[in-house]
N, C-alpha and C positions, 0 to 999 in steps of 0.2 A: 398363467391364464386360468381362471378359473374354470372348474367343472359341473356343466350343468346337470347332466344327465347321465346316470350310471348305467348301462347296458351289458358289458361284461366285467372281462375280471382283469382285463389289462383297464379297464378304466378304473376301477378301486384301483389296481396297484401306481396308475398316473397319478391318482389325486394323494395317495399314499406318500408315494417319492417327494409328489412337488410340497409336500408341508412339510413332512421329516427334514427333508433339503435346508427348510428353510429355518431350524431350529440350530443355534450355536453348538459347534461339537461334532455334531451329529450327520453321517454320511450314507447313502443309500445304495447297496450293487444290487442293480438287477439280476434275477437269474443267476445266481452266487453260490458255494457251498453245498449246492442239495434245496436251496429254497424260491421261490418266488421273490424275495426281497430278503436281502441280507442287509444289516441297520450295524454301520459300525459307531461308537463313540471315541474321540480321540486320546482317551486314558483310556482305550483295548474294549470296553465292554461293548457287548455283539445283542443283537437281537434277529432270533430267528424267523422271519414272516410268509404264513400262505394264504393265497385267497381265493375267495367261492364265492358265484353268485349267491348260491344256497347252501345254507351250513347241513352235514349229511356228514356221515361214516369214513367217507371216504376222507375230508379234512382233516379228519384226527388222526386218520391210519399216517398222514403225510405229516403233521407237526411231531407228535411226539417219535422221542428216540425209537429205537429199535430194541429189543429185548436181549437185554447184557451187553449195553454197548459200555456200560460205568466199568464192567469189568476187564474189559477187551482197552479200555485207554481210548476209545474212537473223539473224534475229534467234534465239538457241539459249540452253538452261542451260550450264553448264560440266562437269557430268557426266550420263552416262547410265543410269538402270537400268530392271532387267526383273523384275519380281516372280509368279513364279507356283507354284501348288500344289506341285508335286512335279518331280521329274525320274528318267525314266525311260531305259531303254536306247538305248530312239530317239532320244530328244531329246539326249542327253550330247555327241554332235558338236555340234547349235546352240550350247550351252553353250559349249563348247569355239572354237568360232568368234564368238561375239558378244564373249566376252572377249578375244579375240584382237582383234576389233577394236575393243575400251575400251568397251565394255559390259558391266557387271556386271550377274550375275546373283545374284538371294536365293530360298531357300526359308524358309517358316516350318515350326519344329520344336513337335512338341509337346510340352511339359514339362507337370513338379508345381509348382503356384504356391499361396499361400494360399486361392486359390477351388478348389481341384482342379486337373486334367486342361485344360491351355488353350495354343492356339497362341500361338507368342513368333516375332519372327524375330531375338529379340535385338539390337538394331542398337548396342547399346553397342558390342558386342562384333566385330560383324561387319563397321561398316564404320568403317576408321579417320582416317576425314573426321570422325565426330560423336565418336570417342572420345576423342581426342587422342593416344591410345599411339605409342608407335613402333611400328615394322613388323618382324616376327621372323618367322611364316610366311606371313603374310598383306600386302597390298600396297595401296595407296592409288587409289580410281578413276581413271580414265585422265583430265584436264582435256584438253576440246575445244576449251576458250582462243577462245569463239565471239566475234567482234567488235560485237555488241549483245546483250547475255542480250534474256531473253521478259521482254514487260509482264506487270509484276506486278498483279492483279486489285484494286480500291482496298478491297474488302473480302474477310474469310472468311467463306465462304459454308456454307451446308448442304446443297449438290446432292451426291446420291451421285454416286460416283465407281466406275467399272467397270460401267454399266450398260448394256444395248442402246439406242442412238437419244439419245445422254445431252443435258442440257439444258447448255450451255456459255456460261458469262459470258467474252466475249469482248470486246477492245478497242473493236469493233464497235458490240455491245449496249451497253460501259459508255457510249458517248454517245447512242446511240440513246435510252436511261435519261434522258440529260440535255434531249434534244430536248423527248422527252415530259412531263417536269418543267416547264419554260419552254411549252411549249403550253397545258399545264394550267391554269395559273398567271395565262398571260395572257389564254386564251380563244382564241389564234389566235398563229400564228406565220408568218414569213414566209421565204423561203428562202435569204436571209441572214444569218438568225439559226440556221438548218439548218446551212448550211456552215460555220458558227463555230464549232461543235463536231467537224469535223475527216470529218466524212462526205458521202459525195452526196445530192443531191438527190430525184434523179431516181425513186429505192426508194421517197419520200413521198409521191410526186405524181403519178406515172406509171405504172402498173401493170405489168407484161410480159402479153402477150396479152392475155386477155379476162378478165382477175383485176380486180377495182376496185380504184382506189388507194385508199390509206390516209388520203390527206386529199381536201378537198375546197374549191373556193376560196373564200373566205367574203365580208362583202358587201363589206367596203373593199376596193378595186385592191390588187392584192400579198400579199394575206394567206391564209391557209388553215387549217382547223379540222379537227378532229377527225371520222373518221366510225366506223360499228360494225364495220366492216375496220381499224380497228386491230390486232395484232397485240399481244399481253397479254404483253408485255414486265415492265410491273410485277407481275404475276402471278409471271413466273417466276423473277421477280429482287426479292423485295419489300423485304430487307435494302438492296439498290444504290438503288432506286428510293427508299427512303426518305431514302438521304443525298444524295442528288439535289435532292430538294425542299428539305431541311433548309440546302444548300445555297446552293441559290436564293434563301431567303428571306434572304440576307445582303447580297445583290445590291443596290447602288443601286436603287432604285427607276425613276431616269434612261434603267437600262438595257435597260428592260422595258419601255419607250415605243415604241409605231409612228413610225420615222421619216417626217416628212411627206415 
């Protein structure tokens, strides 16, 4: 459906999604990686996307790397962009320096489309990574050539994207997902079977201060259960959480046994 009216920044990131979406190849995770819109291609190439109603100091501090991440191996897309409402007098220096340092910038235009009056940002046109054109006045984004792109999310999700406090399917969460699948499953889990999925402990068992932990030790030596300080993980991931279980259930049976 088209968009008539831009107001914030989850609405650039709506109108973002729904044209990207619609270009061959080319797939969109919201709230992905570290960014507002994570832009994958399916020969691997990543694009990394943030957006502001107003372009400002703050956009830049959040697109570009972090200082000695090349050195450190950290994990980046191969391009970077900044998507936001408009640009004005002020801001045309940021412009002018983000691109300088291989940050493109997009505005959406408003055009006549069969539905009416509806924002486009064109990106057939605009950007000539998804067009295939050659380059006549226009230039190809800068590649970052980062030495591990960002994990890709195992699914496309439905979390808006550009919002305040946003809710983030992180590498994190997707085994956190898995934890709780195998807990569920078996009635108890044990912290062996925690750290198999590639995180600590400690976040399950132990609370920080005076927060109750999340589990609690159950009657066999070693094991631990579920309490109502869980953390509604499946709640805010129910697509991840369901292929988790779905998962699961493929599992050997063998492997779902309390080692004695």
């Amino acid at each position: 459906m088209p968009i008539e009216k831009i107001e914030k920044e989850a609405d650039l990131c709506a109108l973002f999604i729904q044209e990207f979406n619609e270009l061959p190849g080319w797939t969109c995770y919201p709230e992905a990686a570290g960014f507002d819109v994570l832009v994958v291609h399916e020969d691997g190439r990543q694009i990394g996307v943030e957006a502001k109603m107003q372009l400002n100091a703050k956009v830049a501090d959040q697109i570009l790397p972090c200082r000695g991440d090349e050195f450190y191996g950290r994990a980046g897309p191969d391009y970077r962009l900044v998507i936001v409402s408009k640009i004005t007098d002020a801001s045309k220096g940021i412009v002018k320096m983000l691109e300088h340092l291989g940050v493109r910038v997009l505005v959406p235009r408003s055009s006549w489309t069969r539905h009416g009056d509806a924002f486009t940002f064109s990106l057939a046109h605009s950007l000539l990574e998804v067009s295939n054109h050659q380059p006549f006045y226009d230039w190809y984004m800068f590649d970052w050539n980062p030495p591990e792109r960002c994990q890709v999310p195992v699914l496309v999700t439905n979390l808006p994207a550009g919002v305040p406090a946003p809710v983030r399917l992180t590498p994190w969460k997707e085994s956190a997902l898995k934890v709780l699948a195998q807990l569920r499953r078996q009635g108890f889990i044990t912290a062996k079977q925690i750290a198999s999925h590639g995180i600590g402990v400690t976040a399950w068992t132990q609370a920080p201060g005076s927060k109750p932990a999340w589990l609690a030790k159950g009657t066999v030596r070693g094991t631990w259960i579920e309490t109502e300080h869980m953390p509604a993980f499946d709640k805010q991931h129910p697509d991840v959480y369901a292929l988790a279980v779905e998962t699961l259930a493929t599992t050997a049976p063998a492997e779902l046994e309390l080692s004695p």
